[in-house]
matplotlib code that plots the C-alpha trace (Angstrom):
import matplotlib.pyplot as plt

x = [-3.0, -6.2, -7.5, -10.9, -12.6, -15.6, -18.4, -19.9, -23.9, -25.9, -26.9, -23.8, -21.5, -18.7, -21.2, -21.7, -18.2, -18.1, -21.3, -19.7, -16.5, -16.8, -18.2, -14.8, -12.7, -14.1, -12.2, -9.6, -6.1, -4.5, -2.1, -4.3, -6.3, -9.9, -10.3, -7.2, -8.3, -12.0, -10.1, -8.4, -11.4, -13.7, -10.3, -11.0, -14.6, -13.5, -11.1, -13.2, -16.5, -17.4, -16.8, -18.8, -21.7, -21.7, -21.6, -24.8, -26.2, -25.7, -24.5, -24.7, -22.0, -19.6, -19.9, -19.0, -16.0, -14.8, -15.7, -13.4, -10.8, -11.0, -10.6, -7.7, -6.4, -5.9, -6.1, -9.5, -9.3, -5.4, -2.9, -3.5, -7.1, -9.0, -12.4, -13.9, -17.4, -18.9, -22.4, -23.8, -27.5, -27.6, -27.1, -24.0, -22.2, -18.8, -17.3, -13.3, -10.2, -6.8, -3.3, -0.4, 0.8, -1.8, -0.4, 2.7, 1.4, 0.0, 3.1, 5.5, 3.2, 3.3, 7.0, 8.6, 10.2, 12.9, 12.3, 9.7, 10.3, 8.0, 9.0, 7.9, 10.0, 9.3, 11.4, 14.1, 15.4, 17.7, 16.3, 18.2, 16.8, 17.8, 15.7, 17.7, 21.2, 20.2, 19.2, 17.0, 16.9, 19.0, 17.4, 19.1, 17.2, 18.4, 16.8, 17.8, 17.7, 16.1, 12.7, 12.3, 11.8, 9.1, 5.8, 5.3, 6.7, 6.4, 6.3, 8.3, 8.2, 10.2, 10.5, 13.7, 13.3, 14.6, 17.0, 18.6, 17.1, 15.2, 11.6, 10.2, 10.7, 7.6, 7.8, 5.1, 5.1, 2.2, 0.0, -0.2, -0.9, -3.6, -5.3, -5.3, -7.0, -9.4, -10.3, -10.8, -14.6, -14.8, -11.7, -13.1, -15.2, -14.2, -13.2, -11.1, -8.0, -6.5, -7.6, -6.6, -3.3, -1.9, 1.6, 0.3, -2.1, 0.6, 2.8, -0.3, -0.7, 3.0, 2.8, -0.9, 1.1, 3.7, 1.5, 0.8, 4.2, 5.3, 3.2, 1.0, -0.6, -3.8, -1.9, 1.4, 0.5, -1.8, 1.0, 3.2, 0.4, -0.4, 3.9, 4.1, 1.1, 2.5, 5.5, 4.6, 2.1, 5.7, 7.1, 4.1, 4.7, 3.9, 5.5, 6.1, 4.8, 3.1, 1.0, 0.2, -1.4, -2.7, -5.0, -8.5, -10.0, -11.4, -11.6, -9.3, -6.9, -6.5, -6.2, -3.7, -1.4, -1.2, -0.8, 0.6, 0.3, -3.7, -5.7, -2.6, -2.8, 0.6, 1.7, 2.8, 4.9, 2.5, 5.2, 6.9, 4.1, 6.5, 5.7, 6.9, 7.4, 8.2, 10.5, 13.0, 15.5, 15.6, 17.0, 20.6, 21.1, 20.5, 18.1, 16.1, 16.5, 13.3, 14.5, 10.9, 9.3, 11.8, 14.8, 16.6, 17.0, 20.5, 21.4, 22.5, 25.0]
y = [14.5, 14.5, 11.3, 11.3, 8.6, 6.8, 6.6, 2.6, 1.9, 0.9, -2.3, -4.0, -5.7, -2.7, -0.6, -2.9, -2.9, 1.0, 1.5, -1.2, 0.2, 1.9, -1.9, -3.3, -0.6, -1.6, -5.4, -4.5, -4.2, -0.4, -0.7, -1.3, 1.8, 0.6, 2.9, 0.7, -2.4, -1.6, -0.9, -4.2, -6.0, -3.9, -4.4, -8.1, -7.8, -6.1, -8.6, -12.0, -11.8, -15.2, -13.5, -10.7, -12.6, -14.9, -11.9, -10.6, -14.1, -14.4, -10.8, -12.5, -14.5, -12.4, -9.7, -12.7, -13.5, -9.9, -9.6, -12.9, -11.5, -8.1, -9.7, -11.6, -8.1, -10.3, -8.5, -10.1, -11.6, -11.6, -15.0, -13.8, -14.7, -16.0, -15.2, -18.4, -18.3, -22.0, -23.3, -25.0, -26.9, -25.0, -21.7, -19.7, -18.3, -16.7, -18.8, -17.1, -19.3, -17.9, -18.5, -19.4, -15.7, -15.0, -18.0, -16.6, -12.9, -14.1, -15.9, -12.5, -10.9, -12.2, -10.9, -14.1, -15.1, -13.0, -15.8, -18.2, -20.8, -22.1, -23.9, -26.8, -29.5, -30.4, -34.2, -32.7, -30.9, -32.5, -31.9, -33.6, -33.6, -36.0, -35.2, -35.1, -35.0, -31.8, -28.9, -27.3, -29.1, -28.6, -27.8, -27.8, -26.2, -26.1, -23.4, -23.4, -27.3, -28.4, -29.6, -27.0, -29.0, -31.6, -31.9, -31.4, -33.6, -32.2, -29.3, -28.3, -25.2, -24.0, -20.9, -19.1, -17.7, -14.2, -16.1, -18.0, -21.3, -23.1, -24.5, -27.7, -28.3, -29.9, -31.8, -32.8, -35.4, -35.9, -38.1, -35.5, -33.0, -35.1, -35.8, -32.0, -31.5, -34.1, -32.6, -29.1, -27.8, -27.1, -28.4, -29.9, -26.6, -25.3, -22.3, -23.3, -22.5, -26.3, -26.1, -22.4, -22.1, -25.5, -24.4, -22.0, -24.6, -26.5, -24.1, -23.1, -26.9, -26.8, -23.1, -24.2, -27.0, -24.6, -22.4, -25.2, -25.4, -21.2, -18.5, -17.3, -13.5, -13.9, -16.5, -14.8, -11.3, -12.5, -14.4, -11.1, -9.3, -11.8, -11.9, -8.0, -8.3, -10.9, -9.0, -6.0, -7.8, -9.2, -5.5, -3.7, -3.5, -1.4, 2.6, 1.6, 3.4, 0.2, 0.3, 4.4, 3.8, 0.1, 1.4, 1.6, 5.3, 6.8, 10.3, 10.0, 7.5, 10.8, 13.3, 10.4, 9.7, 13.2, 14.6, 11.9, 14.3, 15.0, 14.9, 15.3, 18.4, 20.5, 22.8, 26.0, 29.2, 32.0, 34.2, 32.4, 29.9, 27.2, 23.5, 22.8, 18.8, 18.3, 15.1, 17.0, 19.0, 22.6, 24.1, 25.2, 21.9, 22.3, 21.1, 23.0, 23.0, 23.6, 23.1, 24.0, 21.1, 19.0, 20.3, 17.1, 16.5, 18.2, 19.9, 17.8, 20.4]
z = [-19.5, -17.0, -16.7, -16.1, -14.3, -16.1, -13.8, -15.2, -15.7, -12.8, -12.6, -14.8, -13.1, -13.3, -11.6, -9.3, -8.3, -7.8, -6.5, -3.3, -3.3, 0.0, 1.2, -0.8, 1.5, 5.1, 4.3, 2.2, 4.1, 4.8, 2.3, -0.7, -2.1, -3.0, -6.4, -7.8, -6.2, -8.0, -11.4, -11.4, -10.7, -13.6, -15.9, -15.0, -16.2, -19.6, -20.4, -20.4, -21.7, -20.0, -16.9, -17.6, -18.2, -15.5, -13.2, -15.3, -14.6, -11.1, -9.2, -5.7, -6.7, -8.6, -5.6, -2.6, -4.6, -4.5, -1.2, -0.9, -2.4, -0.6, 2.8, 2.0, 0.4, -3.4, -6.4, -8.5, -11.7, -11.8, -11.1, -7.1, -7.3, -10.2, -10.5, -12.7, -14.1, -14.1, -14.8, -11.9, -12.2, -15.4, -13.9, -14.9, -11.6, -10.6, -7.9, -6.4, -6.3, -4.8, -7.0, -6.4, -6.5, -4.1, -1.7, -2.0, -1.4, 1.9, 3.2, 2.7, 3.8, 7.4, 7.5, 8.6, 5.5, 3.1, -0.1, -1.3, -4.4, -6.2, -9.2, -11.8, -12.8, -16.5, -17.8, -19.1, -16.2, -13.9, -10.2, -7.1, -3.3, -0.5, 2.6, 5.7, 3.4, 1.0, 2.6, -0.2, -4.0, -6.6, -9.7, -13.0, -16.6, -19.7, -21.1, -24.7, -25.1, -28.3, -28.2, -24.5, -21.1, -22.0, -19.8, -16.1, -14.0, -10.8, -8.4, -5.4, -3.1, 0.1, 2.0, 2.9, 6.9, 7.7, 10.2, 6.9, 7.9, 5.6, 5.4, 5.0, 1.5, -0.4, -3.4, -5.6, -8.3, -11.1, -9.1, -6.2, -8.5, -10.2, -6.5, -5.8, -9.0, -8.9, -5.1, -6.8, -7.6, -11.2, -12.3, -15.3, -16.7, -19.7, -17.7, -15.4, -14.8, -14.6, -18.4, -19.1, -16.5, -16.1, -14.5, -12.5, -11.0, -10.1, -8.6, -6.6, -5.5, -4.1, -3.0, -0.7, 0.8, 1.7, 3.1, 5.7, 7.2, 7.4, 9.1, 7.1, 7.9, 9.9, 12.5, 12.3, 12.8, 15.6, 17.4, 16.9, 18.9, 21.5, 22.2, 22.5, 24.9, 27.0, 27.2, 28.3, 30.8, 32.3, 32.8, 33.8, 38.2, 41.2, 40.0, 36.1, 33.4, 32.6, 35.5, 35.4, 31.9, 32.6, 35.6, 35.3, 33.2, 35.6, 37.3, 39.8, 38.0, 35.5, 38.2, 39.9, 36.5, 35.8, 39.5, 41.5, 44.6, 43.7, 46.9, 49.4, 51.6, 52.2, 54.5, 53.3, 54.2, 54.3, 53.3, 50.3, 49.3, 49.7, 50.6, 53.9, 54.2, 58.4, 57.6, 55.8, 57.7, 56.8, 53.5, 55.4, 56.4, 60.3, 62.3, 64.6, 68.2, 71.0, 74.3, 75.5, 73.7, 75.8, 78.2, 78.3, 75.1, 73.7, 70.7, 67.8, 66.7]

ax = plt.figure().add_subplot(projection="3d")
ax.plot(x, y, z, "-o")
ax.set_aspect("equal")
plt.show()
């Protein structure tokens, strides 16, 4: 089958989204191609009708989130990035909140880590952690119990490091949870994701304070390229290669790097064209005698 894209109505908030998609692109990291990171976000639109018509309300709004999200290379309106429509001073708007997928996104991403967990504890689980005894939690479900796991309980989250060594583990209980919440804007609109997504709210509270304690991508990859500059500032010396394509870009620093010789003037045999250096000895390994430069001095041979 062709599939045949379907080019949205300007001024709605789809068209919107493909009429900025080259803005979207600019942001948006390498790896992510902006016509499926533009279908995710109309799909988004399509699927919640509150959503759709806060966008309507307020486009400023809806089109900053995006632009949120496309920085931080999250897809929109998915459990990486929500994109939450709330009335503020009676005015509907769209206002962007990361997930805990998204958290998680960001911390692989930076390439330190080979594992992240994230989980809830609900009252019927057994769950065990000693810091300094217990290196990471133990965390026993019974999934087929009768009556399932009870309510939340808690959260915890820890990272394992590509070196096997494991992170900081955090551990949440209910209060913390119900501090983080009570800290978040719109927590308490009927379109929230505390009231729609619970768990994942929680996993993203435990995931965020995580995120405080491994590299994350921004900091990470820029430490990655401030090492690899400091090290090759350490090997660059007089004759390296370092130091040939270090100097300065100019005329003769070209003609120099590619011609080391540029500028030097030679001697050379009118009959063969060869370059005639007078500090080596001669090609058949004797050296020349004049006993009319000097009459004292005696052959060497």
């Amino acid at each position: 089958m062709t599939a045949v894209a379907r080019t949205e109505q300007a001024g709605t908030p789809a068209g919107l989204v493909q009429q900025y998609q080259g803005d979207f692109a600019v942001v948006l990291p390498s790896h992510i191609k902006p016509e499926t990171w533009c279908r995710v976000a109309i799909g988004a639109l399509r699927r919640d009708r509150n959503l759709e018509a806060a966008a309507r309300a307020n486009p400023a709004s809806f089109l900053g989130a995006l632009l949120d999200a496309a920085r931080r290379g999250l897809e929109p309106g998915t459990e990486q990035y929500y994109l939450v429509p709330q009335k503020v001073k009676g005015q509907m708007q769209v206002r962007g909140n990361i997930g805990y997928q998204g958290v998680v996104e960001l911390i692989y991403r930076a390439g330190a880590v080979s594992s992240v967990i994230v989980e809830v504890v609900r009252e019927r689980d057994k769950f065990s952690y000693v810091p300094g005894r217990d290196d990471r939690p133990v965390h026993e479900i019974d999934w087929f119990g009768k009556g399932g796991r009870g309510d939340l309980i808690g959260a915890y989250a820890y990272a394992v490091m590509k070196d096997g060594a494991t992170s900081k583990v955090v551990i949440l209980n209910r209060d913390d949870v119900e501090r983080a919440k009570a800290s978040s804007q719109g927590a308490n609109s009927a379109y929230s994701p505390w009231k729609n997504h619970e768990e994942a709210m929680w996993l993203k509270t435990a995931a965020h304070r995580l995120a405080k304690w491994v590299p994350t991508s921004a900091e990470y990859m820029r430490e990655q390229l401030r090492a690899v500059k400091a090290v090759e500032a350490e090997q660059v010396g007089p004759g390296s290669i370092g130091a040939v394509r270090d100097q300065p870009v100019t005329e003769t620093g070209l003609e120099k790097a590619a011609d080391p010789h540029a500028g030097e003037e030679f001697v050379t045999d009118e009959v063969t064209g060869e370059v005639i250096d007078e500090q080596d000895p001669p090609a058949d390994g004797y050296a020349t005698y004049d006993p009319a430069a000097d009459p004292t001095t005696e052959p060497d041979w």
